[in-house]
mmJSON file of the N, C-alpha and C atoms, coordinates in Angstrom:
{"data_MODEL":{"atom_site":{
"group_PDB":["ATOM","ATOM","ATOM","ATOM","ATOM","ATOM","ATOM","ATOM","ATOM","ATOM","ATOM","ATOM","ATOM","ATOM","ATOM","ATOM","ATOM","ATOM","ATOM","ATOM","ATOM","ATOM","ATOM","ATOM","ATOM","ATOM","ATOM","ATOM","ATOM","ATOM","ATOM","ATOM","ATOM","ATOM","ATOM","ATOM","ATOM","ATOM","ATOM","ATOM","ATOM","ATOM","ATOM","ATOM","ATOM","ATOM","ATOM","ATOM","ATOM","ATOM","ATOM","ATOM","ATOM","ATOM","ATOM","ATOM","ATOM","ATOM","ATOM","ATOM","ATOM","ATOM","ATOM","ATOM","ATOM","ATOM","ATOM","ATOM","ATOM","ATOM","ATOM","ATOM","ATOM","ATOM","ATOM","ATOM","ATOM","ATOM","ATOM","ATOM","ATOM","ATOM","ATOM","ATOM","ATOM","ATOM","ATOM","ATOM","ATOM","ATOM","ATOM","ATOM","ATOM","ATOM","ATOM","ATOM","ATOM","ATOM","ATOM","ATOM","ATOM","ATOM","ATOM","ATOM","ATOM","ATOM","ATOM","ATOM","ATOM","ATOM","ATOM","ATOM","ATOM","ATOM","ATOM","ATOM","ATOM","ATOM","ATOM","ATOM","ATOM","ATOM","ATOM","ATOM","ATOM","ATOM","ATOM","ATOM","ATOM","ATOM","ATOM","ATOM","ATOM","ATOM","ATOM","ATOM","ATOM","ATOM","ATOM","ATOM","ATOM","ATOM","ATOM","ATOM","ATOM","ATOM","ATOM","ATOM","ATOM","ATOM","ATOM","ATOM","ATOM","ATOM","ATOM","ATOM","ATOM","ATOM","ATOM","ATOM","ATOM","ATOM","ATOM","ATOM","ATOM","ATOM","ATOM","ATOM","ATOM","ATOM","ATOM","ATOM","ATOM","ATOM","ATOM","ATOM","ATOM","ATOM","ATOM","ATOM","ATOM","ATOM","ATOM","ATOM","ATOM","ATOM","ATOM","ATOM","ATOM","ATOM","ATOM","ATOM","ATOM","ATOM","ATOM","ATOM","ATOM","ATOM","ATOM","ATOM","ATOM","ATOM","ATOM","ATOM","ATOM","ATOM","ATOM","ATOM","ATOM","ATOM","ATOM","ATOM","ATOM","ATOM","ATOM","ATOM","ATOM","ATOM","ATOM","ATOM","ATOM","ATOM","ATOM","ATOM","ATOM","ATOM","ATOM","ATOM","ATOM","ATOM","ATOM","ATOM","ATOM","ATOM"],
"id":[1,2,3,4,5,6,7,8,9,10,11,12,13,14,15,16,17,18,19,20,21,22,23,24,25,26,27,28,29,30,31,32,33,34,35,36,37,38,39,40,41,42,43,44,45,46,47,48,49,50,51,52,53,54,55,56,57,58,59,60,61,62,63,64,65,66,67,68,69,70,71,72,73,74,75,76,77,78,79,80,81,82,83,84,85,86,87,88,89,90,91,92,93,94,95,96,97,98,99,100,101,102,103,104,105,106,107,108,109,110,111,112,113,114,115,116,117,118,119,120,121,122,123,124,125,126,127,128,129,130,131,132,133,134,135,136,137,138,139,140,141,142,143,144,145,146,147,148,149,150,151,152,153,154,155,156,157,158,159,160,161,162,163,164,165,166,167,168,169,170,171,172,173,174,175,176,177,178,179,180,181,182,183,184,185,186,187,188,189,190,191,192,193,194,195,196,197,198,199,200,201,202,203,204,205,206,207,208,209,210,211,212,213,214,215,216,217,218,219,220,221,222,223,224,225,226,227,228,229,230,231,232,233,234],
"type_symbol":["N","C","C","N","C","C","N","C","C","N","C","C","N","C","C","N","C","C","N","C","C","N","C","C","N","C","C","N","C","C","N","C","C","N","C","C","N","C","C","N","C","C","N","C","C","N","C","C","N","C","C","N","C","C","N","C","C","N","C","C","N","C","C","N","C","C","N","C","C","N","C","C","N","C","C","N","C","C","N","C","C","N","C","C","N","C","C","N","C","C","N","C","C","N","C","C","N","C","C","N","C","C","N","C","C","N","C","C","N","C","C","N","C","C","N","C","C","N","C","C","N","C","C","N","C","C","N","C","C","N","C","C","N","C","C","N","C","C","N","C","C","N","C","C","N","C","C","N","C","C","N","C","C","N","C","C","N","C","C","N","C","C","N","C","C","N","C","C","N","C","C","N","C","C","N","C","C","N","C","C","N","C","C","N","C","C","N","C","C","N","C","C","N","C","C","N","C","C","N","C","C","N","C","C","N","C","C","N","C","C","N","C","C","N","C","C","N","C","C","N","C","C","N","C","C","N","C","C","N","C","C","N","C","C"],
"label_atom_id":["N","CA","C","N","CA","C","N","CA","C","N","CA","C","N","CA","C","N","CA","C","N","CA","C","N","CA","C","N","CA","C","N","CA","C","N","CA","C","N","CA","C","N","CA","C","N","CA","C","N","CA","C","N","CA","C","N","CA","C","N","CA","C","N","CA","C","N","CA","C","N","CA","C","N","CA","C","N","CA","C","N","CA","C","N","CA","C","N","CA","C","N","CA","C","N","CA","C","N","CA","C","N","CA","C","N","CA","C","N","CA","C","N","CA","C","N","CA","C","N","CA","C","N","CA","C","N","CA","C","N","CA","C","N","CA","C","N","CA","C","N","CA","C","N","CA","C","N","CA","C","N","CA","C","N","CA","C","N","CA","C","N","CA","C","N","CA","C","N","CA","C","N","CA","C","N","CA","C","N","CA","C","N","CA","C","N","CA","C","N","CA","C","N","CA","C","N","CA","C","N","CA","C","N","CA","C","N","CA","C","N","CA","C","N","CA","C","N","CA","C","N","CA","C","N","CA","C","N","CA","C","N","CA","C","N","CA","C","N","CA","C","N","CA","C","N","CA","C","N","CA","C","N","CA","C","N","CA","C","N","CA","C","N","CA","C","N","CA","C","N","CA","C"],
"label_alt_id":[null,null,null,null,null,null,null,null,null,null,null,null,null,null,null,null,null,null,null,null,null,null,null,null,null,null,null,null,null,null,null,null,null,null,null,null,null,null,null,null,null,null,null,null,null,null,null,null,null,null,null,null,null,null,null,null,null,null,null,null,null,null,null,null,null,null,null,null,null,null,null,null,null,null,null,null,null,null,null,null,null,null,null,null,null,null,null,null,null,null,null,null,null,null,null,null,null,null,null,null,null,null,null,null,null,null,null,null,null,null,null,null,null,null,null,null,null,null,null,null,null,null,null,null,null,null,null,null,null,null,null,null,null,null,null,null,null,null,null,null,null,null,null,null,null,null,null,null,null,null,null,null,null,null,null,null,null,null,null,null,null,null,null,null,null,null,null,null,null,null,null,null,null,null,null,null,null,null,null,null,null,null,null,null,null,null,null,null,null,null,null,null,null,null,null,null,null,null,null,null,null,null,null,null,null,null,null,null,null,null,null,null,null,null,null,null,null,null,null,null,null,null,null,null,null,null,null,null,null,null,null,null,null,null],
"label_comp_id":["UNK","UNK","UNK","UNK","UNK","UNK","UNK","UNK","UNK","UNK","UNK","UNK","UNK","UNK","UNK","UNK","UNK","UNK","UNK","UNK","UNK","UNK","UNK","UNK","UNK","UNK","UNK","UNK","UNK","UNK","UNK","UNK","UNK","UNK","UNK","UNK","UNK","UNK","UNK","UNK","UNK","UNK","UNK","UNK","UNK","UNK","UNK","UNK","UNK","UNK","UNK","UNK","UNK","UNK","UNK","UNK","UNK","UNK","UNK","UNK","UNK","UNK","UNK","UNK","UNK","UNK","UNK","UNK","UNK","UNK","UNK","UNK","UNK","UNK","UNK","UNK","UNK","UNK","UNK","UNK","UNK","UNK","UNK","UNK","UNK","UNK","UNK","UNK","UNK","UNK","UNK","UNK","UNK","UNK","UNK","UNK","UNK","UNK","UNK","UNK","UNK","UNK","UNK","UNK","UNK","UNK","UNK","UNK","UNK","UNK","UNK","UNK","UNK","UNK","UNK","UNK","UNK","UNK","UNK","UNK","UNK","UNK","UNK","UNK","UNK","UNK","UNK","UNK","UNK","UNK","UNK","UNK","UNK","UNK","UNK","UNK","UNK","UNK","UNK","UNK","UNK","UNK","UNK","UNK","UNK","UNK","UNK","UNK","UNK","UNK","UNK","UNK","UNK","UNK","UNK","UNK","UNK","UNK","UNK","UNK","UNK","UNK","UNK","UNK","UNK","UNK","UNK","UNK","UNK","UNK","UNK","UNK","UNK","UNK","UNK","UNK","UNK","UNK","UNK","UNK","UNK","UNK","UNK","UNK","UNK","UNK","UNK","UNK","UNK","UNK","UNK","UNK","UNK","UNK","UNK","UNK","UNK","UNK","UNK","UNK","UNK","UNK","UNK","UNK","UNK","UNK","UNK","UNK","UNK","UNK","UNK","UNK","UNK","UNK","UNK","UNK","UNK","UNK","UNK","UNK","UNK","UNK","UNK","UNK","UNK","UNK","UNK","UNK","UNK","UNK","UNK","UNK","UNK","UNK"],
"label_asym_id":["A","A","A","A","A","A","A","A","A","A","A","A","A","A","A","A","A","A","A","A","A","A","A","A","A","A","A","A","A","A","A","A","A","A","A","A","A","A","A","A","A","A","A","A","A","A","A","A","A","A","A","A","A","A","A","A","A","A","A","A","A","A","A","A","A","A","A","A","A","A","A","A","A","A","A","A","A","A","A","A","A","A","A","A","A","A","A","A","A","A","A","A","A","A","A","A","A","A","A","A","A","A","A","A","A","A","A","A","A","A","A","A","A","A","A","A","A","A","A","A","A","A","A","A","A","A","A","A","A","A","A","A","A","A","A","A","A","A","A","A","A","A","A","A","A","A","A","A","A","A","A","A","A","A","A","A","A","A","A","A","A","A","A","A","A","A","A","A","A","A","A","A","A","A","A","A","A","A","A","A","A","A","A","A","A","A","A","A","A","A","A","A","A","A","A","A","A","A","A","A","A","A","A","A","A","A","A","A","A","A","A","A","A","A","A","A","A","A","A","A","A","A","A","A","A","A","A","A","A","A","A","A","A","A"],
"label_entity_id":["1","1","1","1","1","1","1","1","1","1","1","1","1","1","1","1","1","1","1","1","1","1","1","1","1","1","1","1","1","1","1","1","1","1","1","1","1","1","1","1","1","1","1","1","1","1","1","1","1","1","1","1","1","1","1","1","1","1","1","1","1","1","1","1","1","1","1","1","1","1","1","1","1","1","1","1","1","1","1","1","1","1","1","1","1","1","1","1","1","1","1","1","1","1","1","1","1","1","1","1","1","1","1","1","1","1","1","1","1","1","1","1","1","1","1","1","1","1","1","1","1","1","1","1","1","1","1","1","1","1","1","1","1","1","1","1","1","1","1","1","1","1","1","1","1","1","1","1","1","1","1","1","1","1","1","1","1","1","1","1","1","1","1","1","1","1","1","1","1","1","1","1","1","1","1","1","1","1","1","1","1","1","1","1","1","1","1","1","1","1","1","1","1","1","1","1","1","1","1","1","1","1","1","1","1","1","1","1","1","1","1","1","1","1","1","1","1","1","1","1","1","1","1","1","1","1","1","1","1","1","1","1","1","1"],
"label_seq_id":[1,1,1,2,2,2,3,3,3,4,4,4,5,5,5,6,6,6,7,7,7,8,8,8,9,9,9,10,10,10,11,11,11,12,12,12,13,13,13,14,14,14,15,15,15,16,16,16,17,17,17,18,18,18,19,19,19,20,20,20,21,21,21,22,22,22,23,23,23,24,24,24,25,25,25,26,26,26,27,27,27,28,28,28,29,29,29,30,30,30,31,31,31,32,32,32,33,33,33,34,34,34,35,35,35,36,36,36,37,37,37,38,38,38,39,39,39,40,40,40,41,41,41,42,42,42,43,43,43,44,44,44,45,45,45,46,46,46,47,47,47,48,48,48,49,49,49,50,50,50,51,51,51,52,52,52,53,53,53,54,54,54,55,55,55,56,56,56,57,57,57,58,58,58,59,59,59,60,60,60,61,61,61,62,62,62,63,63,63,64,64,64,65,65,65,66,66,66,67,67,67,68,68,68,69,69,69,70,70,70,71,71,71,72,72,72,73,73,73,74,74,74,75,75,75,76,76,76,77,77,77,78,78,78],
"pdbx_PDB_ins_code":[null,null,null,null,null,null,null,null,null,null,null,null,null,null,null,null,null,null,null,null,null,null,null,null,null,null,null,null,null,null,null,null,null,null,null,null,null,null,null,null,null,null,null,null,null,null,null,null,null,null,null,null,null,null,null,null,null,null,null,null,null,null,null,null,null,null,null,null,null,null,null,null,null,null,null,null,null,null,null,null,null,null,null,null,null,null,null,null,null,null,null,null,null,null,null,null,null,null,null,null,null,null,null,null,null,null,null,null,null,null,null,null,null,null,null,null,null,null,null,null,null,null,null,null,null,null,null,null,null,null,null,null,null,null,null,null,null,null,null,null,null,null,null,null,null,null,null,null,null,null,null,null,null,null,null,null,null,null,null,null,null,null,null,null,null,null,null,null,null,null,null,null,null,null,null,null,null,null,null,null,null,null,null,null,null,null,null,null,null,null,null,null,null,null,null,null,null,null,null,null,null,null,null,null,null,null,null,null,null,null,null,null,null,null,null,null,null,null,null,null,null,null,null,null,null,null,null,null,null,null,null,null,null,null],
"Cartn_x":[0.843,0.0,0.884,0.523,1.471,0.246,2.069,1.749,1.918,1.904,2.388,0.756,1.278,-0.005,-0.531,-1.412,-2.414,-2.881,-2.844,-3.708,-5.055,-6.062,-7.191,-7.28,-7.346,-7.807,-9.255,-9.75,-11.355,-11.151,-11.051,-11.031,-12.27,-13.384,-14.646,-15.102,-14.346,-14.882,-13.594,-12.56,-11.274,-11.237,-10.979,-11.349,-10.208,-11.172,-10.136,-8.853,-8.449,-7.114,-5.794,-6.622,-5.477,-5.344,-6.472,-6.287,-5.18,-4.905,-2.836,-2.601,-2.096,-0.963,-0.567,-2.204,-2.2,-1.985,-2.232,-2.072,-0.575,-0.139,1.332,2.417,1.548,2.424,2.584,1.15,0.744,1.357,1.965,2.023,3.914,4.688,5.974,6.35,5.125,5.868,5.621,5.081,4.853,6.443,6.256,7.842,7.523,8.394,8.258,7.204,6.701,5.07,4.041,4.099,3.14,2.171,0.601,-0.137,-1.58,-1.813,-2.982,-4.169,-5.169,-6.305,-6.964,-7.116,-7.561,-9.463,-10.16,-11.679,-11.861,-12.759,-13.036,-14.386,-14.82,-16.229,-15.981,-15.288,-15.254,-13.774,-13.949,-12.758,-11.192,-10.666,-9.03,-8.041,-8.606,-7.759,-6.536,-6.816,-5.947,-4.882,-5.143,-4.094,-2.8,-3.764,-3.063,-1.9,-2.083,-1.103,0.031,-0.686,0.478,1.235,0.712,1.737,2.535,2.26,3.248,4.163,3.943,4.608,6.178,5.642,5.989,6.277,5.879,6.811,6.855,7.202,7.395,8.08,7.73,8.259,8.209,7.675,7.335,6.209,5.2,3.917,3.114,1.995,1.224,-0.015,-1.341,-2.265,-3.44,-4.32,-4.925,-6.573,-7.479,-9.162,-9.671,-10.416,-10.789,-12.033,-13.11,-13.937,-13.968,-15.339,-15.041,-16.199,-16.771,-18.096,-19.491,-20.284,-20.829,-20.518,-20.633,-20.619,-19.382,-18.688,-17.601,-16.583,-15.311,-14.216,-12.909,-12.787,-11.742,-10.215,-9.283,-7.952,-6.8,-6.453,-5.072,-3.828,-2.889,-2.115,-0.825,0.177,0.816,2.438,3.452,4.886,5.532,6.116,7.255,8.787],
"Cartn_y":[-1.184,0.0,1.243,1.907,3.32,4.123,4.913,5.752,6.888,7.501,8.863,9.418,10.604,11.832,12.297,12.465,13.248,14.484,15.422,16.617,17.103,17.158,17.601,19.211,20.12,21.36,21.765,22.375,22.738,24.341,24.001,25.694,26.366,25.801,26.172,27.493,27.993,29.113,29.933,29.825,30.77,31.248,32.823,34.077,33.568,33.01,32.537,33.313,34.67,35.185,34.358,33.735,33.692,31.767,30.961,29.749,29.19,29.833,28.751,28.972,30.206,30.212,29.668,29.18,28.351,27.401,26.404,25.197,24.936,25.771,25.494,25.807,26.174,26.17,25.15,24.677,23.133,22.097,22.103,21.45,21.212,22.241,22.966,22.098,21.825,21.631,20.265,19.379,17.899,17.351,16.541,15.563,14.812,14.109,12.952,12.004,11.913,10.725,10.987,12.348,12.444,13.625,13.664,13.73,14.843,16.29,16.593,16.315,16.176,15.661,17.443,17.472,18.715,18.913,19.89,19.737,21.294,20.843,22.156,22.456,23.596,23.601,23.777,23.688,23.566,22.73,22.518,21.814,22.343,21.708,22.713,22.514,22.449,22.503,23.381,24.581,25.488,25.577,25.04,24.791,23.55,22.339,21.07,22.07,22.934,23.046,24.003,25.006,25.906,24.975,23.784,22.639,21.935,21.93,21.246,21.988,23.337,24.005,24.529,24.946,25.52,24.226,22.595,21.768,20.674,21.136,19.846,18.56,16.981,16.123,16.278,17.289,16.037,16.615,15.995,15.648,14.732,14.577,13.12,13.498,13.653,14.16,13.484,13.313,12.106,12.383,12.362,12.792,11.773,11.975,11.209,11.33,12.83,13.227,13.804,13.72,15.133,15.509,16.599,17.239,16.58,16.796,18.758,19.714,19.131,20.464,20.583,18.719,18.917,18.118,18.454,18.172,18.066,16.516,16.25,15.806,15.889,15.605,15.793,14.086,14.068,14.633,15.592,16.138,15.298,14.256,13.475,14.282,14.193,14.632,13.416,13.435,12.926,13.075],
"Cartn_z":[0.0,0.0,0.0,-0.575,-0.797,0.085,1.432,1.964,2.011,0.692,0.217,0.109,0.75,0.982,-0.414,0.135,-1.219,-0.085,-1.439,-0.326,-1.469,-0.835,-2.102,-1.464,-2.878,-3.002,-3.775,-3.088,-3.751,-4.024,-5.503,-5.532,-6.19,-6.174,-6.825,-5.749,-4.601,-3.681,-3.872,-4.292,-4.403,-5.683,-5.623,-6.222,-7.606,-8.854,-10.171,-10.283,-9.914,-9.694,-8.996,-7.906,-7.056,-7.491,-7.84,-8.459,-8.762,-9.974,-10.47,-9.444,-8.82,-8.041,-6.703,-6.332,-5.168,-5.19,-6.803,-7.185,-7.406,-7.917,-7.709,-7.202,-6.082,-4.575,-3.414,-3.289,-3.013,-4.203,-5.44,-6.082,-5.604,-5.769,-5.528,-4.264,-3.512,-1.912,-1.842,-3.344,-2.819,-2.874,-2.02,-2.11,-3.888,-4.186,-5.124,-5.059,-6.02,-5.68,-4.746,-4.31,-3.639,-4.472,-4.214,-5.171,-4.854,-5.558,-5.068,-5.925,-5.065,-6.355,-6.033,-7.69,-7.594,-8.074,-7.095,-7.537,-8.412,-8.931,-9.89,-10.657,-10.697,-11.268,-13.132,-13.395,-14.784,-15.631,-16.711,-17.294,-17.049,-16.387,-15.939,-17.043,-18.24,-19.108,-19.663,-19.38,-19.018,-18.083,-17.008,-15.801,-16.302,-17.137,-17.257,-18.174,-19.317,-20.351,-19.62,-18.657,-17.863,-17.458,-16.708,-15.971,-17.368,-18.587,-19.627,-19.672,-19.878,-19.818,-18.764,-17.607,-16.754,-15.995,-15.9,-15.318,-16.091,-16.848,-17.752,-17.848,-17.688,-16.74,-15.515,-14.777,-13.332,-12.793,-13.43,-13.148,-13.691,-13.402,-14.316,-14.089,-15.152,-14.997,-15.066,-14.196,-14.235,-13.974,-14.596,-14.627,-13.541,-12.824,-11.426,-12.024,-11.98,-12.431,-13.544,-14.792,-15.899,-16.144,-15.432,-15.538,-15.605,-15.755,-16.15,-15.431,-14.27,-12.933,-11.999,-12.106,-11.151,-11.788,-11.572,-12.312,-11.161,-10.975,-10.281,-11.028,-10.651,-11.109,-10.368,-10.229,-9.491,-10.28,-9.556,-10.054,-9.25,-9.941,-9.196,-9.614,-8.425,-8.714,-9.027,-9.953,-10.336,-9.541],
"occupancy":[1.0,1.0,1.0,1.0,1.0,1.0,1.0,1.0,1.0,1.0,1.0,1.0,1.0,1.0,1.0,1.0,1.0,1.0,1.0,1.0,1.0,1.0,1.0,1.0,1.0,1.0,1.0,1.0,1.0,1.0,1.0,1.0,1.0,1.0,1.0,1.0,1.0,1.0,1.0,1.0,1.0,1.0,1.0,1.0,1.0,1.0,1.0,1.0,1.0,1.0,1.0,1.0,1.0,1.0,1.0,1.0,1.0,1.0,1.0,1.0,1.0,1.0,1.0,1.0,1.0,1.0,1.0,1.0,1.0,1.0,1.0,1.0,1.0,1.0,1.0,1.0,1.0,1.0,1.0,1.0,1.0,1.0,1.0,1.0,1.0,1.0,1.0,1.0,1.0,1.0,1.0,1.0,1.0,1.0,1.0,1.0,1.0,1.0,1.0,1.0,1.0,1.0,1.0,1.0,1.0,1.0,1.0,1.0,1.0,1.0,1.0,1.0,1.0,1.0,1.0,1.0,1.0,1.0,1.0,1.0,1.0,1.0,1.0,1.0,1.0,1.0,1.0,1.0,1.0,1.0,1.0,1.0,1.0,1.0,1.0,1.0,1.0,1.0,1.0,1.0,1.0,1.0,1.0,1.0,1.0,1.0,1.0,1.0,1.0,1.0,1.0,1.0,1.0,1.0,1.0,1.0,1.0,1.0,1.0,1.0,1.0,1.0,1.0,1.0,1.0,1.0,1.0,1.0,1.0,1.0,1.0,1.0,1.0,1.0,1.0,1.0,1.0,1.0,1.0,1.0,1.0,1.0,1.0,1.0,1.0,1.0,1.0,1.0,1.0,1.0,1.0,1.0,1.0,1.0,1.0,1.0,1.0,1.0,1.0,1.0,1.0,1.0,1.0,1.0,1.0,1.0,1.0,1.0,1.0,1.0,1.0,1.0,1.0,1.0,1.0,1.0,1.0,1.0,1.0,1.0,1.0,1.0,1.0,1.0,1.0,1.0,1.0,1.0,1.0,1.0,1.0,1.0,1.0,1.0],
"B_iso_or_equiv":[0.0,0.0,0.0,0.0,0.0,0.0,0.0,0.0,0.0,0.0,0.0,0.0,0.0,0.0,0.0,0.0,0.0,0.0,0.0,0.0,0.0,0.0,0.0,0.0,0.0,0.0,0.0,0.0,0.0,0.0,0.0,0.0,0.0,0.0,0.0,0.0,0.0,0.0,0.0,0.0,0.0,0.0,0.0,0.0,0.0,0.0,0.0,0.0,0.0,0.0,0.0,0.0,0.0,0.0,0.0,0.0,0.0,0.0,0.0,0.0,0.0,0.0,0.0,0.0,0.0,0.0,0.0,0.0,0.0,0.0,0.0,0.0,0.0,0.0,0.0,0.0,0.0,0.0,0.0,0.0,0.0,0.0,0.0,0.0,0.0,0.0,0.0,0.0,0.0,0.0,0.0,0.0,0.0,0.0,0.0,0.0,0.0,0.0,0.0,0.0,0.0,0.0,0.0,0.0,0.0,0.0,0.0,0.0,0.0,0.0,0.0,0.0,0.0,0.0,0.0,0.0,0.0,0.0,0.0,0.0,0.0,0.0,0.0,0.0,0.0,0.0,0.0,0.0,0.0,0.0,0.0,0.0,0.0,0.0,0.0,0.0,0.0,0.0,0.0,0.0,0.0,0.0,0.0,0.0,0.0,0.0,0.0,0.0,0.0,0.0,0.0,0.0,0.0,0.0,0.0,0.0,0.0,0.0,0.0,0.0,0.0,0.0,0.0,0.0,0.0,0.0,0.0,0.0,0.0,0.0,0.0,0.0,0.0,0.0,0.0,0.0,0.0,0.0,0.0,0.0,0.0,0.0,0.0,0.0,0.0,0.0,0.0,0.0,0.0,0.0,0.0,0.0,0.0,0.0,0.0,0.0,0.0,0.0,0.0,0.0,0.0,0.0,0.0,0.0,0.0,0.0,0.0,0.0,0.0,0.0,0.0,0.0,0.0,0.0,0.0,0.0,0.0,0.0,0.0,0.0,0.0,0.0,0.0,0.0,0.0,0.0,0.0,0.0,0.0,0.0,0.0,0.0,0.0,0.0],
"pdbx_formal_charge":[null,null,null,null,null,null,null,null,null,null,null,null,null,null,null,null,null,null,null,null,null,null,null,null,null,null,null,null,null,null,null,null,null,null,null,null,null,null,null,null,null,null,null,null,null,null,null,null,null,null,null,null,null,null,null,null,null,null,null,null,null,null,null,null,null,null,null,null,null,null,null,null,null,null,null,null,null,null,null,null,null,null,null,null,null,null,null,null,null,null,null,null,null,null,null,null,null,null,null,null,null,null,null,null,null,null,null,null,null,null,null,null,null,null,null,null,null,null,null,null,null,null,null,null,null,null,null,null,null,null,null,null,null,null,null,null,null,null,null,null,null,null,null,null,null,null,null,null,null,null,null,null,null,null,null,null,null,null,null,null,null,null,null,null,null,null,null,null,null,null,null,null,null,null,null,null,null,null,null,null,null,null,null,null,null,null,null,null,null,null,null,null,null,null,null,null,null,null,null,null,null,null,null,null,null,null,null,null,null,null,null,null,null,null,null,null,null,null,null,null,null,null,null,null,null,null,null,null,null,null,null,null,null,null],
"auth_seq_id":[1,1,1,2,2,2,3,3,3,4,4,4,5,5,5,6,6,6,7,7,7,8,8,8,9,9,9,10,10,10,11,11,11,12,12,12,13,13,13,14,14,14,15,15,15,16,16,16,17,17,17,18,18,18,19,19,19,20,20,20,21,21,21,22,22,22,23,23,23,24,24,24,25,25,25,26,26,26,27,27,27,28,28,28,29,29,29,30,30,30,31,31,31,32,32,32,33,33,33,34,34,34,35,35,35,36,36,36,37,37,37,38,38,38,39,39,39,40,40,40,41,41,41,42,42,42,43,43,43,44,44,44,45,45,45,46,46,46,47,47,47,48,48,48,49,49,49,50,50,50,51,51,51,52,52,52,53,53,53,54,54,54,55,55,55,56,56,56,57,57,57,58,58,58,59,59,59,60,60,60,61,61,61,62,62,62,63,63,63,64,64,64,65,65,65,66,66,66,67,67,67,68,68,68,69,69,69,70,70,70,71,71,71,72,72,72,73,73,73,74,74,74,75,75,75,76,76,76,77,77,77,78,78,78],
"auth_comp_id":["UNK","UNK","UNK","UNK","UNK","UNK","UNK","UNK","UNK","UNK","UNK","UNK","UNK","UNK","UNK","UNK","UNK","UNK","UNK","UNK","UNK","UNK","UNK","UNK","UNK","UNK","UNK","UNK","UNK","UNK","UNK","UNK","UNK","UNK","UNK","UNK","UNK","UNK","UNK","UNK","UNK","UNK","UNK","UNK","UNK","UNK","UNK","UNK","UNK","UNK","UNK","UNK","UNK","UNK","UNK","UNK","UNK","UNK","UNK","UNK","UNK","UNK","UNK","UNK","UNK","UNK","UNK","UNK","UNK","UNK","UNK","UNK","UNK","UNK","UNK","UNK","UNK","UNK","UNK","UNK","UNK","UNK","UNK","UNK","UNK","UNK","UNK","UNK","UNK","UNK","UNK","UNK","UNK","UNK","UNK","UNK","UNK","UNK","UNK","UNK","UNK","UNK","UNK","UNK","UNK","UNK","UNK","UNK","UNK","UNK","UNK","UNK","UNK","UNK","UNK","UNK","UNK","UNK","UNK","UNK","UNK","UNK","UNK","UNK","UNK","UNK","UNK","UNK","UNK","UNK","UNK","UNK","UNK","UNK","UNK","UNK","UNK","UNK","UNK","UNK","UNK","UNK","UNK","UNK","UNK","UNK","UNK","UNK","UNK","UNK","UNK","UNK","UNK","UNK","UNK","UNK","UNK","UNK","UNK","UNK","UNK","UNK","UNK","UNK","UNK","UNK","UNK","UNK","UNK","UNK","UNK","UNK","UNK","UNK","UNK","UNK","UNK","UNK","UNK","UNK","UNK","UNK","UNK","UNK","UNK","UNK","UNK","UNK","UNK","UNK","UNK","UNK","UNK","UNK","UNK","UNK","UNK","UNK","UNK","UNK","UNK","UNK","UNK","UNK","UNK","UNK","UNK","UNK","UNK","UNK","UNK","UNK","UNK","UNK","UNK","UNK","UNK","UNK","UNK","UNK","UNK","UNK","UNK","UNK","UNK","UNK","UNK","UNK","UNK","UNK","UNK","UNK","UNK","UNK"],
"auth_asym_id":["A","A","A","A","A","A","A","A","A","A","A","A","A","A","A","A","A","A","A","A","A","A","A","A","A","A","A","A","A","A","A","A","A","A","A","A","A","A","A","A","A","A","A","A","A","A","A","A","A","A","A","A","A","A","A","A","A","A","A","A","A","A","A","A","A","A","A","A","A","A","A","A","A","A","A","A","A","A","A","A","A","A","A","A","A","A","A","A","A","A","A","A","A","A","A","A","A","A","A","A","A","A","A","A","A","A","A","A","A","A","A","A","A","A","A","A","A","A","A","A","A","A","A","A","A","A","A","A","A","A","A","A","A","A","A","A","A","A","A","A","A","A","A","A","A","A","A","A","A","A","A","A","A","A","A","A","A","A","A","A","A","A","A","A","A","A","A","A","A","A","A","A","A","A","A","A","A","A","A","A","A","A","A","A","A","A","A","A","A","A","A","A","A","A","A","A","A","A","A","A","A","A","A","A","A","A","A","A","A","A","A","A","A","A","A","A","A","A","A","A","A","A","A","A","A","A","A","A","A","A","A","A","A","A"],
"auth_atom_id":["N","CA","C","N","CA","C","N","CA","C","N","CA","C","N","CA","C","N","CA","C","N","CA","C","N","CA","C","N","CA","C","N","CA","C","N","CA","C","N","CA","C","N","CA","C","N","CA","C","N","CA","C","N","CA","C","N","CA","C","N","CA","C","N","CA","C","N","CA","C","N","CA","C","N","CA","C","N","CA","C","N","CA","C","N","CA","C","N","CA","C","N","CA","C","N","CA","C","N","CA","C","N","CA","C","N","CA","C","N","CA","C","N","CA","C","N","CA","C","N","CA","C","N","CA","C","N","CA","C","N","CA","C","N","CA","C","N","CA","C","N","CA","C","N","CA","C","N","CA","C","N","CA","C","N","CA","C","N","CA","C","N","CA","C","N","CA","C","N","CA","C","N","CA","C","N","CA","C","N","CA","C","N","CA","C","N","CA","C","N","CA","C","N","CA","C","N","CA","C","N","CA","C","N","CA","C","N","CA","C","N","CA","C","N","CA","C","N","CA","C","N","CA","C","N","CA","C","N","CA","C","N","CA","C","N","CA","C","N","CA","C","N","CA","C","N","CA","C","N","CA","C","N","CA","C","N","CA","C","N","CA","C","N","CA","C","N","CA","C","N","CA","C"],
"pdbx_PDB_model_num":[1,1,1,1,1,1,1,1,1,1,1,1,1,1,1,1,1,1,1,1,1,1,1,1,1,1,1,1,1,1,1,1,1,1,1,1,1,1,1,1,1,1,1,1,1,1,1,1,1,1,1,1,1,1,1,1,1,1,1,1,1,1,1,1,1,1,1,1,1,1,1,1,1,1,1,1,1,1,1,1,1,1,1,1,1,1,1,1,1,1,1,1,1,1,1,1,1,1,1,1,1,1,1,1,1,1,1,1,1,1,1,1,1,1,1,1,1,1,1,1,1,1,1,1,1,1,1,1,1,1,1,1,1,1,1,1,1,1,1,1,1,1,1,1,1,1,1,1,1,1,1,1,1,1,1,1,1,1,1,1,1,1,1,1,1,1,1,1,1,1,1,1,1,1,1,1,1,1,1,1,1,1,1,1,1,1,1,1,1,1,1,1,1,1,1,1,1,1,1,1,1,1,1,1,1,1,1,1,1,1,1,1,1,1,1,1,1,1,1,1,1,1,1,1,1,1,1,1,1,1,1,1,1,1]
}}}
């Protein structure tokens, strides 16, 4: 059994400004293999490509949930 933490963030109540930057600060501070599942009221498609971008290789992106209304996704470190 893998005992590496997950931390879940709900950002469907945090002001869309401050969004990325919280995500990848919580993202910044996971050790290796450890993983946030992220919730969301709409498709985070935008976030996944900043993360191709901006960390490219070490992450792994993974749909838990995919809408209409709620949209989950584990965001795992490499």
């Amino acid at each position: 059994m893998n005992n590496l933490q997950s931390k879940t963030i709900d950002v469907r109540n945090i002001h869309p400004s401050q969004r990325h930057s919280l995500i990848f600060e919580m993202f910044d501070a996971l050790a290796g293999g450890e993983s946030i599942e992220l919730v969301n009221d709409h498709e985070p498609r935008p976030l996944y490509y900043t993360f191709l971008h901006e960390r490219t290789d070490k992450f792994q992106w993974e749909y838990l949930e995919s809408g209409p209304t709620v949209w989950r996704v584990r965001i795992r470190k490499h």
